[in-house]
N, C-alpha and C positions, 0 to 999 in steps of 0.2 A: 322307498317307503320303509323296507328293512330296516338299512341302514340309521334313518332317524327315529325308527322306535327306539333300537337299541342304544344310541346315544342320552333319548330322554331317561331310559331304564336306569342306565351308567349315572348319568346326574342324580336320578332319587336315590338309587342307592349309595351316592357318595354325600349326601346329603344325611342319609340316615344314618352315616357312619362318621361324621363330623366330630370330632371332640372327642372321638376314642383316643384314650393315654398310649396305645398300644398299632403301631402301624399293621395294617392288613393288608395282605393282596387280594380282590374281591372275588378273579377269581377261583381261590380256592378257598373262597364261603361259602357256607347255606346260614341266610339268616332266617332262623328263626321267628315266627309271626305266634304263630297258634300252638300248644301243647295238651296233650288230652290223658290223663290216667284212669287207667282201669284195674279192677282185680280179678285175677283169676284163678280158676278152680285149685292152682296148691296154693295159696295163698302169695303166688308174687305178684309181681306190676305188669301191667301192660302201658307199653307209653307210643303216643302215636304226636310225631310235630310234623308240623307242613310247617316248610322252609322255601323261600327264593334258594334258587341255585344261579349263581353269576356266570355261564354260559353261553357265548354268543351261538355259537351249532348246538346248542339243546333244545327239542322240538318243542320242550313244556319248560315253563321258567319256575314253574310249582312242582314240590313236590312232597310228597307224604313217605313219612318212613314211619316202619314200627318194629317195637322190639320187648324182649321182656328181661326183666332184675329182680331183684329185692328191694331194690332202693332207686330213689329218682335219681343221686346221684351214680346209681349202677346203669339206669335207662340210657344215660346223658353219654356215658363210656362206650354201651350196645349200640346206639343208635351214629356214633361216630363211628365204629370198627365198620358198620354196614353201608355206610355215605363215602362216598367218592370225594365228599367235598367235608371242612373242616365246619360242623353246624354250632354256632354262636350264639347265644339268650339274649343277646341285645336288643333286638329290635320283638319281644315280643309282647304279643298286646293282648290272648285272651287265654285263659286255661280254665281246663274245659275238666271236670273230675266225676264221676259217671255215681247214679245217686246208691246204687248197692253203694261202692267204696264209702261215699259221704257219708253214710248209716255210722260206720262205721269207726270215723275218724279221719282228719285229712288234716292233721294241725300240721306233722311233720312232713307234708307235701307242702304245704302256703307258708311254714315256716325257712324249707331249704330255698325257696323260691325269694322271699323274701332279706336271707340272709346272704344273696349270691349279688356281689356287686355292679354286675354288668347287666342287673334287670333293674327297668324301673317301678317304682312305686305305683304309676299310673296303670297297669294290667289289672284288667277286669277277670274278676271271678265267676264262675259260673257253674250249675250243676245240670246232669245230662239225663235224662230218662232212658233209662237203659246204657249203652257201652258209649264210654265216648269215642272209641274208636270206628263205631259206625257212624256217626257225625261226620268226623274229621274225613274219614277216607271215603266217603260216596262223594261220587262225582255230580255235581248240580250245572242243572244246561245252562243257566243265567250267571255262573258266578266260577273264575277258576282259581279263584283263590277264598276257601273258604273261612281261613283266620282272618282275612283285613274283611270279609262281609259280615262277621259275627260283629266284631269290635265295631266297623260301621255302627249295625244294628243298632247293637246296645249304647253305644255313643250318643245315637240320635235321639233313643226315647230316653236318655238319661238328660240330655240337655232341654229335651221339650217336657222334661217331670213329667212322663208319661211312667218312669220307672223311678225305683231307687238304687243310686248306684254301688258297687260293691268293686270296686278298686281294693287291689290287694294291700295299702297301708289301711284301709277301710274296716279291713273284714279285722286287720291284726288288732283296729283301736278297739273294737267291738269285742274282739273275744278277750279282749287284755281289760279292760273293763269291768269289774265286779257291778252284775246286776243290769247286764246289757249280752242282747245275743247279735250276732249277725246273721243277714238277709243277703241271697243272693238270687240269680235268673234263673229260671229252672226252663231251660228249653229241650226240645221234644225235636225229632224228625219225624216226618210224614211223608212219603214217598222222596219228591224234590225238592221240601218244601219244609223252613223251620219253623218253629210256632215259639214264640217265646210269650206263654199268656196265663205263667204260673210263678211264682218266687219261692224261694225255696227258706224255710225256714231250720234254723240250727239251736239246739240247745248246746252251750261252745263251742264246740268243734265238730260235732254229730248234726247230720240232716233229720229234723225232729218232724218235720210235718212240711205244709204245703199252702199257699192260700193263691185265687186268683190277681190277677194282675188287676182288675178293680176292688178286691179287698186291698191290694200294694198302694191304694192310692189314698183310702185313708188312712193306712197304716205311715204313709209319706207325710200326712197332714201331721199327723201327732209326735213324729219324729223330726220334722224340720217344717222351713218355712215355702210355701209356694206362693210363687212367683205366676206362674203363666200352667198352662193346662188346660182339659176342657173334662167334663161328666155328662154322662146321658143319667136323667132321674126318672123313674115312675112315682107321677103324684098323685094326691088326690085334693080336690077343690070340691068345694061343691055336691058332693056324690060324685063327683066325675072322674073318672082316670084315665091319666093321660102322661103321656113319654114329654118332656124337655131335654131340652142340650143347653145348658151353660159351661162359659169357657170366660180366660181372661182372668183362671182363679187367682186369686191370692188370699194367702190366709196368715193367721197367726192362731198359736195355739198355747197355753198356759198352763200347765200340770203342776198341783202342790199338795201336799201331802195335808191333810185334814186331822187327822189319827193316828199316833203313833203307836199306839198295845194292839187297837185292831186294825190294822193297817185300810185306810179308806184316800181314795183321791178325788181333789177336784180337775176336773179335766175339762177346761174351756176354749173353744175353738170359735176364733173369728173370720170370717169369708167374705170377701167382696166377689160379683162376679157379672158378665152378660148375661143374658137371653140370648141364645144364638138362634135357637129354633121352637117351638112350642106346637104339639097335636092338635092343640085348641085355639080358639081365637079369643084373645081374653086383649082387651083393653088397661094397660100398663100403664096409659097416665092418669088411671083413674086410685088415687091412694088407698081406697080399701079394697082394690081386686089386688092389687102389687102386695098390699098387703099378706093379703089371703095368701100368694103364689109364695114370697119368700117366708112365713109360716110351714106351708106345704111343705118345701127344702129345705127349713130349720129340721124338721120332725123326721124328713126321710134320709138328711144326713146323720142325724142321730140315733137315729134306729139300725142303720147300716155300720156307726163306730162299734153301739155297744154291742151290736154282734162280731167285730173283726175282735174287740177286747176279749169277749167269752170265748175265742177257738184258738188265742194267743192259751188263756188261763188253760184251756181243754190240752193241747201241747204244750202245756210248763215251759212255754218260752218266751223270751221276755225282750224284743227286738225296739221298744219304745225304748227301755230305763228305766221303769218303775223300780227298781231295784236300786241304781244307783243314785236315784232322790231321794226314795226311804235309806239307806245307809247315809248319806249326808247329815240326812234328818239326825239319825241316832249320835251321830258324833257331833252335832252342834249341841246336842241336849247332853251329853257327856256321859252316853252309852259306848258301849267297844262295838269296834266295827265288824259286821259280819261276813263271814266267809261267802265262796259261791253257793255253796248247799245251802246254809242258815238261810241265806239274801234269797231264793230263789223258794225255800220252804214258806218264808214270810209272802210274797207275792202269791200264792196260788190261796191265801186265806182275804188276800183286797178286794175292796167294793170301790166302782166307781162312781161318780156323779158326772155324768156327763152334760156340760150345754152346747149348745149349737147356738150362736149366733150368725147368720144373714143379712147381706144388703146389696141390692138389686140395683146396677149403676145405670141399666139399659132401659127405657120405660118407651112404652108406644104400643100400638095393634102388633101383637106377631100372633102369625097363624098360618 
């Protein structure tokens, strides 16, 4: 039984080493999955990676090292003088940067990461509530490898638009971007147990603020297209109030600039969707109750944008664009194009108009 674990292990890992330019012997690897920075109190780094170690008599085939520099590429140097084994960037999938440091700045950590050839583009970014070196190295009863469960994680609710994803060519288009900020995961530890159920907002390179993972979801509306999803609503019909669940979303959404001295936008969002579940029993093939319901969901999905819009304006940050359609604007009309300050001064003076359109593909009794 040994024996053919470690055989299948030897396969993935030569699998995941395919197409290196550069022959390796595995085992004197640690490849690299997960990387976490912190800062500490003299102002250097703390860096924590869990790595496979290619070891057939090694009890743990994970493992967590940490160390501290000035520089991620002084971590990279620390954390090899202290390994047994030669640790590689290639295979890794999630870096994790603890939200003190983010406050602060983290362009020249996503930039060295970005600029290092042997990583790829597809690593997701993320930001930690508190150190991420307590993330990385607590030990969780469900999971011993806790870089390939993060990436899982985020992997899944990014393919099911449950999140928006922040891959590192991602975060670089966003901050390279005049008039666009990037969004990343903002996950939390709780005892055994990780909570990814906040995003973390950046004004370019600084973590500027914070929204939940269901403001992330109209915030996803108005930044791209969804495909598939689901929402719990609180409506009201009737006098009544009462919780739905539609799913099956797809939307389209249309932002154009209205006003160019006082900067105003129209911001029109189309939504197809089911009824998955309803608190009430309302008959749905009847045209004016469907009515009334998708109404109901026009006005509570609109009520819920132009609040995610006001606490974007509240933290001066700007993660839709509005910024880089108003600058488009001014160079088609053959103004000079404005810097980040100018572009970012302009936006905190817009008004939007927002509409909701709804349409209800599920009709029948649900109750």
């Amino acid at each position: 039984m040994k024996r053919t674990r470690l055989l299948a292990y030897y396969l993935l890992v030569a699998a995941l080493l395919h197409g290196c330019g550069e022959e390796q012997v595995l085992e004197k690897l640690g490849l690299a999955v997960a990387v976490g920075y912190d800062q500490i109190g003299d102002g250097r780094l703390l860096g924590t990676t869990v790595f496979y170690q290619i070891d057939p008599e090694a009890r743990q085939l994970v493992t967590v090292i940490a160390g501290t520099a000035n520089t991620s590429k002084g971590l990279k140097i620390t954390h090899n003088r202290e390994s047994s084994k030669k640790i590689v960037g290639g295979q890794i999938r999630v870096a994790v940067y603890q939200d003190e440091l983010a406050r602060k700045g983290i362009l020249p950590l996503v930039e060295n990461l970005s600029r290092d050839a042997s990583i790829g583009s597809n690593v997701y970014l993320t930001v930690a509530k508190g150190r991420a070196s307590d993330i990385l190295t607590h030990r969780y009863p469900e999971t011993s490898n806790i870089g390939i469960y993060l990436y899982q994680a985020i992997r899944q609710n990014v393919n099911g638009e449950n999140m928006i994803s922040s891959k590192l060519h991602e975060f670089m288009k966003d901050y390279y971007a005049v008039g666009k900020d990037p969004v990343m995961p903002y996950i939390e530890r709780v005892k055994n147990e990780l909570h990814i159920d906040k995003i973390a907002l950046f004004r370019d390179e600084r973590l500027a603020g914070e929204i939940s993972t269901r403001e992330g979801f109209f915030l996803k509306i108005l930044r791209e297209r969804y495909n598939k999803g689901e929402l719990e609503i609180n409506l009201t019909v009737d006098n009544q109030r009462f919780f739905t669940v539609i799913e099956h979303i797809s939307s389209k959404k249309q932002i154009k600039l209205l006003d160019l001295d006082k900067p105003r936008f129209s911001v029109k969002v189309k939504m197809t969707a089911q009824i998955q579940e309803m608190a009430e029993q309302i008959d749905l093939s009847k045209p004016e109750e469907l009515h009334k319901v998708q109404k109901a969901i026009q006005l509570a999905v609109k009520k819920e944008t132009e609040g995610l819009l006001e606490k974007l304006r509240k933290h001066q940050v700007d993660p839709v664009g509005f910024g880089e359609i108003y600058n488009i604007a001014r160079q088609k009309s053959g103004k000079k194009k404005l810097n980040r300050d100018e572009c970012r001064e302009a936006i905190k003076r817009t008004q939007f108009d927002v509409d909701v359109q709804v349409k209800i593909l599920r009709t029948g009794v649900i109750g």
